[in-house]
N, C-alpha and C positions, 0 to 999 in steps of 0.2 A: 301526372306530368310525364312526358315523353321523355325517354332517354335522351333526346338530343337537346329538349332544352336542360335537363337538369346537366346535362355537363357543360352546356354556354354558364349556366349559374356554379358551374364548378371552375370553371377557366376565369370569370369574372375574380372569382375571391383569390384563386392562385397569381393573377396578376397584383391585387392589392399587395400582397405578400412578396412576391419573386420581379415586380417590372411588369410593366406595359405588354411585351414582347414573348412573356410566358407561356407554353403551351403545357398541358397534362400530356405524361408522358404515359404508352398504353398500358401498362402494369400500376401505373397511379391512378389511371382511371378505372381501371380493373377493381382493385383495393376500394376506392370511394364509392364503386355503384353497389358492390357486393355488401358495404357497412351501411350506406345510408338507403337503399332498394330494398336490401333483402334483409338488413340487420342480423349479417353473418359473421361469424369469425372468422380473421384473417389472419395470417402468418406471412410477413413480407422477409425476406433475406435480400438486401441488397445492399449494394458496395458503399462506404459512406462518400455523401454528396450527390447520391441520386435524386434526393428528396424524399425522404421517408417522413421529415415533419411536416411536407407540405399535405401529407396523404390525410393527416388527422388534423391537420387546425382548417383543412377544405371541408372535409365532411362531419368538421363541430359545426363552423358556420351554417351547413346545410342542415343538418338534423335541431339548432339551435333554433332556424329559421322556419321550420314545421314543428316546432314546441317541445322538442327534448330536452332533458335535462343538460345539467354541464356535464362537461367532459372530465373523466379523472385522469391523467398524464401520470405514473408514477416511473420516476426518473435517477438515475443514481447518483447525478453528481450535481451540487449548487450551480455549478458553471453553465451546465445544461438548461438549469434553469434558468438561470438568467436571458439566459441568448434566449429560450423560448419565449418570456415573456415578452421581450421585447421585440422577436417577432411576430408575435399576436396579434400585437398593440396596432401594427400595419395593417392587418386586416381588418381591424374594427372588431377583433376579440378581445373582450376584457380575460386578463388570464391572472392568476394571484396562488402564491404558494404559500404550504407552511411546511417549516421545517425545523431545524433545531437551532437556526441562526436569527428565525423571528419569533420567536414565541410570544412577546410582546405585544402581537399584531397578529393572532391566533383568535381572540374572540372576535376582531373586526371582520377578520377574512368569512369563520365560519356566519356573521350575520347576513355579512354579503351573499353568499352562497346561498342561505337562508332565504333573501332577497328576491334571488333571481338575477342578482347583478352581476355574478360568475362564470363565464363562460368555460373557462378553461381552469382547474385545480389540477395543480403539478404536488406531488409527495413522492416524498422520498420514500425508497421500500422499507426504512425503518421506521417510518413513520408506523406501518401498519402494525407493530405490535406493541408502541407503548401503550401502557393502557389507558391512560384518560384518551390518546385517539381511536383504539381500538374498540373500547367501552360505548366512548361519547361520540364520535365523529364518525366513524366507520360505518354505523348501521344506517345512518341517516345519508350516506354520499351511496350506499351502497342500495338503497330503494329509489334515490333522486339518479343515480347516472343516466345518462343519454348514452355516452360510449366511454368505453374504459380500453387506455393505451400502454401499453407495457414499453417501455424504451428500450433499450439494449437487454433484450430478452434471451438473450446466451448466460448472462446471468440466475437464470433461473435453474440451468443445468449444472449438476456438478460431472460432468464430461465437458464441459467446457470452461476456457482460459480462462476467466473473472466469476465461479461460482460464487454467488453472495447467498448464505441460506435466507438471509429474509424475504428474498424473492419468490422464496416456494408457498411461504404463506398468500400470495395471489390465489391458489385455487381454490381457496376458503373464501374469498372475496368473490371470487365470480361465482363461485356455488350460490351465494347470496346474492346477485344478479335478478333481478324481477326477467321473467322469458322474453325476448326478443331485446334486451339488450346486447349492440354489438360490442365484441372484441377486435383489438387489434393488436398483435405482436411484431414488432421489430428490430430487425439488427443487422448488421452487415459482416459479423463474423460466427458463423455456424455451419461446421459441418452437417452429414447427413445424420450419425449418431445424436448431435446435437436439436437438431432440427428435429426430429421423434421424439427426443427427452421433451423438448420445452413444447411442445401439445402436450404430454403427456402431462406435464406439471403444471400446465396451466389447466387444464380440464378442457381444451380446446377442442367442439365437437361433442360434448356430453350430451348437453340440453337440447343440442338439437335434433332436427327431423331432419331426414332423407343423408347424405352425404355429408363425413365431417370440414373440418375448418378448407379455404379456400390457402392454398399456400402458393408464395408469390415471388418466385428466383429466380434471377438475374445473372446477367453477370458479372464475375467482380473485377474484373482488370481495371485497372484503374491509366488511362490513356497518359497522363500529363507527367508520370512518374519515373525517374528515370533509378534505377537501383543497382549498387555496387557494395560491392565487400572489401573493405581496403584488409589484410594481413600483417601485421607490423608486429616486429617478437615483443618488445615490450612495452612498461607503462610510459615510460617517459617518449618512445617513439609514437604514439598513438595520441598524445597530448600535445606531445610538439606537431602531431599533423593536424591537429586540431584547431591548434593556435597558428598554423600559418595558413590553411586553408579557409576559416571561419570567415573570412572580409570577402572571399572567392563565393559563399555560395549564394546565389537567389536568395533576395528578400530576406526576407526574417524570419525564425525557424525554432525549430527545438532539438537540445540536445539531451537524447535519454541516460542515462545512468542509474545502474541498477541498485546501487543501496543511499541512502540519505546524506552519509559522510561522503561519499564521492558527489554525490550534486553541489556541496558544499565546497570541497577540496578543489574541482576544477571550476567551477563559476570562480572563486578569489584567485583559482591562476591569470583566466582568459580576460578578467578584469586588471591585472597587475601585466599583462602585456596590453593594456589598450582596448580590449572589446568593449563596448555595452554588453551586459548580460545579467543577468538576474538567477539567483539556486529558489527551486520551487520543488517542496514535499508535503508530505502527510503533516510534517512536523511544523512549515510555516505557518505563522498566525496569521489567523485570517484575513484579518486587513491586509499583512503583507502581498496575502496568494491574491487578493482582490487587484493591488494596487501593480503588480507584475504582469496579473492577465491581461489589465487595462494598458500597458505601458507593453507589451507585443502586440497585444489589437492593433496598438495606433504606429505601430511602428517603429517606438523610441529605444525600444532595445536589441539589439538583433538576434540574439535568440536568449531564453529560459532553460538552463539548465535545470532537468526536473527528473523525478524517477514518476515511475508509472501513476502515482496522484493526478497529473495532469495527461489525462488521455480520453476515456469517452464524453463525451459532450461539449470540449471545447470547440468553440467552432471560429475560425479565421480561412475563409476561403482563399486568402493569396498565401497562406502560410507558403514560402519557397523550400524550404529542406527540411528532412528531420535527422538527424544524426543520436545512431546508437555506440556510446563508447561501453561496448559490455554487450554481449546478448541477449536477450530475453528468451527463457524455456521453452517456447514453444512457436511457432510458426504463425501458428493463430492470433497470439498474443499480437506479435511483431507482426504483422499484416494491421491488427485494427491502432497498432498505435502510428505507424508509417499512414494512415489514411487519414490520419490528421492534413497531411498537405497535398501542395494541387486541385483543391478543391475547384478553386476560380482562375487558377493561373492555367497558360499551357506546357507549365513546364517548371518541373519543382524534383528535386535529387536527395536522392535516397540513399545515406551511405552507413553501414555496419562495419566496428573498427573492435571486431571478437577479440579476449583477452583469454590467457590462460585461466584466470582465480574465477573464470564465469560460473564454471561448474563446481568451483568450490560455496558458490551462491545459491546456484541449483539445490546442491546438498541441504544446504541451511531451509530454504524455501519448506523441499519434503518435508524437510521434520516438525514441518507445522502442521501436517496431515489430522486427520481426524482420530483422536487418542484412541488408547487400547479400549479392550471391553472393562480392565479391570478400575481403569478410571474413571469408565463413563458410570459404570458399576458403583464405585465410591460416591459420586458426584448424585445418584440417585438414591440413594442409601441415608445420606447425610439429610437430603431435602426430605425424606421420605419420614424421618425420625425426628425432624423439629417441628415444635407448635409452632411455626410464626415464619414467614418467609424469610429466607435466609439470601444476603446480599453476595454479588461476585463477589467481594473481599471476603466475608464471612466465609466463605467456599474455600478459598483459596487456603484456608485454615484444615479444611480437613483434606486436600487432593493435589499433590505436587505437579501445578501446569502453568504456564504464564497466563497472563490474567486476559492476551490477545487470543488466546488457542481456549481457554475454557469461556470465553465467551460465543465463541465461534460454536464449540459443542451445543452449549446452551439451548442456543437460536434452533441449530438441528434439531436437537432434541424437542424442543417448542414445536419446531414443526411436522415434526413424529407422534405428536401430543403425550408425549412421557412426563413433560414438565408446560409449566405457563407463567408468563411474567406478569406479577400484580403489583402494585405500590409495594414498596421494599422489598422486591428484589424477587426471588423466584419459589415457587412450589411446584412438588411431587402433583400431578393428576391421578396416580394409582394404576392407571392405564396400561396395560401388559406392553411388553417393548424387547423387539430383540435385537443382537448386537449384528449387521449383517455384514460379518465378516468379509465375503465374500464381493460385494461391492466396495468395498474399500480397496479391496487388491486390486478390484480388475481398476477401479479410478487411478491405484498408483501404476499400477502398470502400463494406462493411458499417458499419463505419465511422463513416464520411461518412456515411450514411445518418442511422446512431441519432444523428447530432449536428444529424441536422439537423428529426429527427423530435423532438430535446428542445427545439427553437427553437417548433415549431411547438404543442407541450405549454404551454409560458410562453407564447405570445399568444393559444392557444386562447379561444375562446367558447363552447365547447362542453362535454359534461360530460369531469371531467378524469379520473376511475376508468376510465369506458367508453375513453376513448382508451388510459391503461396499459393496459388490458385488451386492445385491440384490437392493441396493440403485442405483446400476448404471444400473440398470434393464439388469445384466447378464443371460444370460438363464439358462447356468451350473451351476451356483451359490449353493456350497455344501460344510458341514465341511471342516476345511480346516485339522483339526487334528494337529496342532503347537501353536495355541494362547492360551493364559490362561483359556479361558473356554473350550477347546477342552482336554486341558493336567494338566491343575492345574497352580499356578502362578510360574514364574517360575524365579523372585526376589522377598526378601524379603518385605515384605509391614511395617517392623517394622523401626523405626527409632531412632539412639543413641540419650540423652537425650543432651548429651554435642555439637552436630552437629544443636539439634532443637535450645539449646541455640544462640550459634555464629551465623547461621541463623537470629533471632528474634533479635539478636543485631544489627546486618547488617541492616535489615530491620526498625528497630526504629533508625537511623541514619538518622536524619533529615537534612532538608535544601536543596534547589533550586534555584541558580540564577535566578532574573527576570531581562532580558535585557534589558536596555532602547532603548525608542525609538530615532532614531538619523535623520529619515525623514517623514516629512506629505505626508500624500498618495497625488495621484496624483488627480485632476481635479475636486477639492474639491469647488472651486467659484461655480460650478452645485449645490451645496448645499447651497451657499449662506455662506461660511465658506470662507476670504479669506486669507488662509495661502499656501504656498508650499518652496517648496525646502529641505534644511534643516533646524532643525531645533536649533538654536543658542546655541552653547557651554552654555552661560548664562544661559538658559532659560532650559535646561535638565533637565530630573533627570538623578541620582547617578545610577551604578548597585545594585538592588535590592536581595532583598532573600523572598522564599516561603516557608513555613512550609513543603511542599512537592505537586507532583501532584497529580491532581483527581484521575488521573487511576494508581500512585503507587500501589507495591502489599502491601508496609507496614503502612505508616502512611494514603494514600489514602483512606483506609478501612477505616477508623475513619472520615475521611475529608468526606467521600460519605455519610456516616452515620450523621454527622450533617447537610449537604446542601440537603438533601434529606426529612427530615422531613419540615414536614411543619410548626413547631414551631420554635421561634425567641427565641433563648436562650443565657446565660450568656456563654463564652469559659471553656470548660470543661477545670476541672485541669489535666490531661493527657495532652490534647494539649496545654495548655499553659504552662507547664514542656517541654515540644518539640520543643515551639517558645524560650524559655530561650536558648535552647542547639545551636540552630540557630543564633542564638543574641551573645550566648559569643562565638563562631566558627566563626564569619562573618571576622576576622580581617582588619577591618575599618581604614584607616587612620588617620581620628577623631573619637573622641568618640561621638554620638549624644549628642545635645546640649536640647532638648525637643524632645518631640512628639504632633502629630498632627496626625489627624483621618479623612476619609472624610465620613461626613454623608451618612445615607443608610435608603431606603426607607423598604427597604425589610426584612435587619436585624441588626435594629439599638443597640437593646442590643448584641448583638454576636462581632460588631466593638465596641463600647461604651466600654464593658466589657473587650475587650483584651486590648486597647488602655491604658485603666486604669490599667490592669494587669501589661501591660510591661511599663507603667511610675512607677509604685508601686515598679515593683520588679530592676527596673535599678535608681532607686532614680532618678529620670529627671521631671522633672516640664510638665505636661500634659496643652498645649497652648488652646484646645480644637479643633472643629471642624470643617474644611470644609462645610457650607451648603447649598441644594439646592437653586440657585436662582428660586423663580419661584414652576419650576417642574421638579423633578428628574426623568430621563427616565429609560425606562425598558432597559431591554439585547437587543444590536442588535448582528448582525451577521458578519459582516463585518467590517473593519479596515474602510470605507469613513461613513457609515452610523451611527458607534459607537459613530466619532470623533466628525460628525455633532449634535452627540444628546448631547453630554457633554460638546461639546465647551463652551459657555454660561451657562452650567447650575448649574455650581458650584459658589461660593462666599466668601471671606473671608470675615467674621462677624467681626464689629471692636475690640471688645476685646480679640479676636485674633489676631490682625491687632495690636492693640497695646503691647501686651503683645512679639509680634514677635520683633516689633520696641524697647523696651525692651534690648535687647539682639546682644549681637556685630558680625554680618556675622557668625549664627548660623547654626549647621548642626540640621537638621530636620528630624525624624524618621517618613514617613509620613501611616500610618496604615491602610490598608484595609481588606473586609475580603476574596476575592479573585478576581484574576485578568487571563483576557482570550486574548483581543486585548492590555489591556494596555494605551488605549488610556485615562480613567481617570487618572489613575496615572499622563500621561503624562500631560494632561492638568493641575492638582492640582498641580504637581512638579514645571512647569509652572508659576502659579499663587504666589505660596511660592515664590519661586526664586524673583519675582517681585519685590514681596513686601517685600525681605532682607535678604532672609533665602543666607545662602551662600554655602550649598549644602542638597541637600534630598535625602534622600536614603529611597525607598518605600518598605516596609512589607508587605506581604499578606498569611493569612493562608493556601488559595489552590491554584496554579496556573493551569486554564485548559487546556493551549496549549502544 
């Protein structure tokens, strides 16, 4: 077949999919001749909304229709999926996923596929290492493919914004590639450092003859965008511009917010002044995240307050604004989540409203970095000397890391082939493995870079697109003549005095459930601790309340400002005015009966002083305090390592002990000055209960989680 007819049969299918009106644009057709003619590997960089998914469900259709196998899609997020399938479906592609929300529909899909009835299979990259898919699915999708699509292929780099390690397992998949299967990688946020890694990680080029992969970039400006920095000193100014600006912008939109409790905290404000708007995170349950995306598709809400959960894959082409209250680290980042909008509209506004405590976020971020040698060391040690695979939790027992960051290792390491994950949980391979230090520095120092390249983005005077652009090391990269330093600002930067007000009252609205604990972690006897299962109605505590969280935008500022210095100080009156509003707000069943504090090595007058505060001002008889037996241990990091260090290491002193006895099945206020696993709480609630208290309900000024 001539080139010219096969791209009338390429334009044919990209109409079914995109309208009547549709033409391939020359780099889309570029990309389909070189997959389905030459069955090459590609590598497309281009801006989202170009059509990077019309490049692969055109040349499935075509290679489907000359008798290739299906297509594998492996895609990072559900949302992506979904839009996918159901733009398939327009073309007359059967397309079908599996993932970890259908499992149920796992043996149907794989028959299908089986069949011949699937055209397109979408998996997620974590699909590819459990092992009944890796084992059972994997080998058989990996001799049947026709073409295999990598989605947002900047994920595959850890130089780039959203490294995911199980992306890097792709180049084990394509190794197993039968020869002249095509590849194709895509994404619209990759530098040039990035763009080398991810060939390089994918194997892109290996198998083949003559010249490697075909790489396919564009340019990224994005025409429809119009982009501004609003500067306002604080939270309550940057809220109140929020809330009076929000009915001002185009269509319906998203507003970013960097940690989970702020998506939370301003969706219930902009709701309590009047918006529609919906909080969308990692943490919504999934029907909720379902039922929000469906409700700004259609337009019913005006925008989703969400942190970074909802970004690559979502697709709404009239989306009109996206609004960041917070920065995002990196330029890259904040480029591919601002391309969420304008997709379809000619004009959709871009606004960053930077805060001080960003970089206090940043901070927390790094330090999920990739652990020392001496943990990764432990964590190999531990596998390496048990008969039987040993589970995250069971890990968590020998290696002080959160159970988010030691999975993360994990996966690398998996991908390192140091370690491999079988039914219950993980084993040593034996495979020599070294720590390479040295890339880890230069990755944090990349780093350090993009944080400091988003500093220099918010005080820029210059245009703010050409700089993302020059960040993604575009070539063209040139004014773009619409952002506010191209044209002047183009909303007001003033804010009403009565919107800062309600704002700052919103925000000084104290109080945070702290949940109790209702199970001991798992395989805790490795620690010489022997507790499991649940843990005894009896023996509980009560639900709890926090002054607020760390990374709140309102009381948090004050909370970060006293756990942050190094001095051991008396509770300011400010927050101890904020623990009262907390205190008379809890409504308790009973009224606390006493209070009780548990000693602190770290800031004894900071607990000493509230304890005595909130016995002073609630008239309650102060029993005293919980004391180290022994030796009070430092912060761990994990729920198994926490519990093992405080199990034992508290005491009730007897004239506490008797002053409790005292008093008839008392409820007990028990005091701290903040709480992150919870597991002292749980332990001292514990030990109260024991010894008579007949319920505890535990206080803490900050809660970190």
């Amino acid at each position: 077949m001539s080139d010219a007819d096969l791209r009338t049969r390429a334009e044919s299918v990209l109409q079914a999919l995109a309208g009547p009106h549709a033409r391939l644009r020359d780099d889309q057709w570029r990309a389909i001749s070189a997959l389905v003619t030459d069955r090459s590997r590609v590598l497309v960089v281009q801006r989202t909304g170009w059509g990077k998914s019309a490049v692969y469900f055109v040349a499935t259709a075509l290679l489907r229709a000359d008798g290739a196998g299906p297509t594998v899609i492996v895609s990072p997020l559900l949302a992506l999926m979904r839009n996918q399938i159901a733009a398939a479906e327009r073309a007359g592609i059967h397309a079908a996923t599996i993932n970890s929300t259908n499992l149920e529909q796992w043996d149907e899909v794989r028959a299908a596929v089986s069949r011949g009835d699937v055209d397109v299979l979408l998996v997620s990259p974590e699909r590819l290492n459990n092992p009944d898919f890796r084992d059972t699915v994997l080998p058989q999708l990996a001799a049947d493919c026709g073409l295999l699509v990598v989605d947002e292929a900047h994920c595959i780099s850890d130089w780039g914004h959203d490294f995911r390690p199980d992306y890097r397992r792709l180049r084990h998949l394509i190794g197993e590639l039968p020869n002249g299967v095509p590849v194709l990688a895509t994404t619209a946020t990759a530098n040039a450092r990035v763009v080398e890694d991810v060939a390089g990680q994918l194997g892109v080029g290996d198998a083949m003859a003559g010249p490697g992969p075909l790489v396919l970039r564009g340019s990224l400006d994005r025409e429809s965008l119009r982009l501004a920095v609003a500067r306002l000193p604080s939270h309550a100014e940057r809220l109140a511009w929020l809330t009076e600006r929000l009915g001002e912008l185009p269509g319906s939109g998203i507003i970013y917010t960097l940690t989970v409790a702020a998506a939370g905290e301003v969706a219930e404000h902009l709701r309590e002044a009047g918006h529609e708007v919906a909080a969308y995170s990692g943490q919504t349950d999934t029907a909720e995240r379902l039922a929000a995306e469906e409700a700004l598709l259609a337009n019913k809400v005006k925008a989703l307050v969400a942190t970074s959960a909802l970004g690559m894959g979502f697709d709404k082409p009239d989306l009109g604004f996206v609004v960041h209250l917070g920065a995002p680290q990196s330029p890259v980042a904040y480029y591919q989540q601002i391309g969420r909008a304008g997709r379809g509209v000619e004009r959709a506004d871009v606004v960053l409203l930077p805060g001080r405590e960003d970089e206090d976020i940043w901070r927390y971020f790094a330090s999920l970095a990739f652990p020392g040698e001496d943990q990764v060391r432990a964590v190999l040690a531990a596998l390496a000397g048990s008969d039987r695979p040993l589970s995250t939790a069971a890990l968590e027992t020998r290696v002080d890391l959160r159970r988010a960051r030691l999975e993360m290792m994990l996966k690398v390491l998996d991908v390192d082939g140091a370690v491999r994950r079988v039914r219950g949980g993980w084993t040593a391979t034996g495979q020599p493995w070294s720590y390479d230090r040295d890339r880890y520095a230069r990755v944090a120092a990349v780093r350090g870079a993009e944080q400091d390249a988003m500093r220099a983005y918010v005080g820029s005077d210059g245009c703010r697109m050409e700089f993302l652009r020059r960040q993604l090391d575009d070539p063209d990269a040139g004014p773009c003549g619409r952002c506010d330093n191209c044209t002047g600002p183009f909303y007001p930067g003033t804010v009403d005095a009565g919107a800062v007000t309600a704002a700052r009252h919103r925000l000084d609205r104290p109080g945070v459930v702290v949940e109790p604990r209702a199970l001991w972690p798992t395989a805790m006897a490795a620690l010489g601790v022997s507790v499991s299962g649940k843990i005894p109605p009896a023996e509980q505590a009560a639900a709890g309340r926090a002054l607020a969280r760390l990374t709140d935008l309102g009381w948090g500022t004050r909370l970060r400002s006293v756990f942050g210095s190094p001095e051991d100080v008396a509770v300011p009156d400010e927050l101890l005015g904020g623990v009262v509003q907390v205190l008379a707000g809890w409504g308790w069943q009973r009224r606390p009966d006493a209070v009780v504090s548990i000693g602190s090595a770290s800031r004894p007058r900071l607990v000493r002083s509230l304890a005595d505060g909130i016995a002073r001002i609630g008239r309650l008889p102060y029993l005293g305090e919980l004391e180290p037996d022994g030796h009070r241990p430092g912060r761990q990091a994990n729920s198994a390592q926490r519990l093992a260090a405080v199990h034992d290491a508290l005491a009730i002193p007897a004239a506490l002990a008797a002053r409790l006895a005292d008093l008839d099945d008392p409820v007990v206020l028990l005091v701290d000055d903040r709480a992150d696993t919870r597991w002292t709480l749980t332990v001292a609630a514990r030990l109260l209960r024991r010894a008579g208290a007949g319920e505890v309900l535990p206080f803490v000024l900050a809660l970190e989680a």
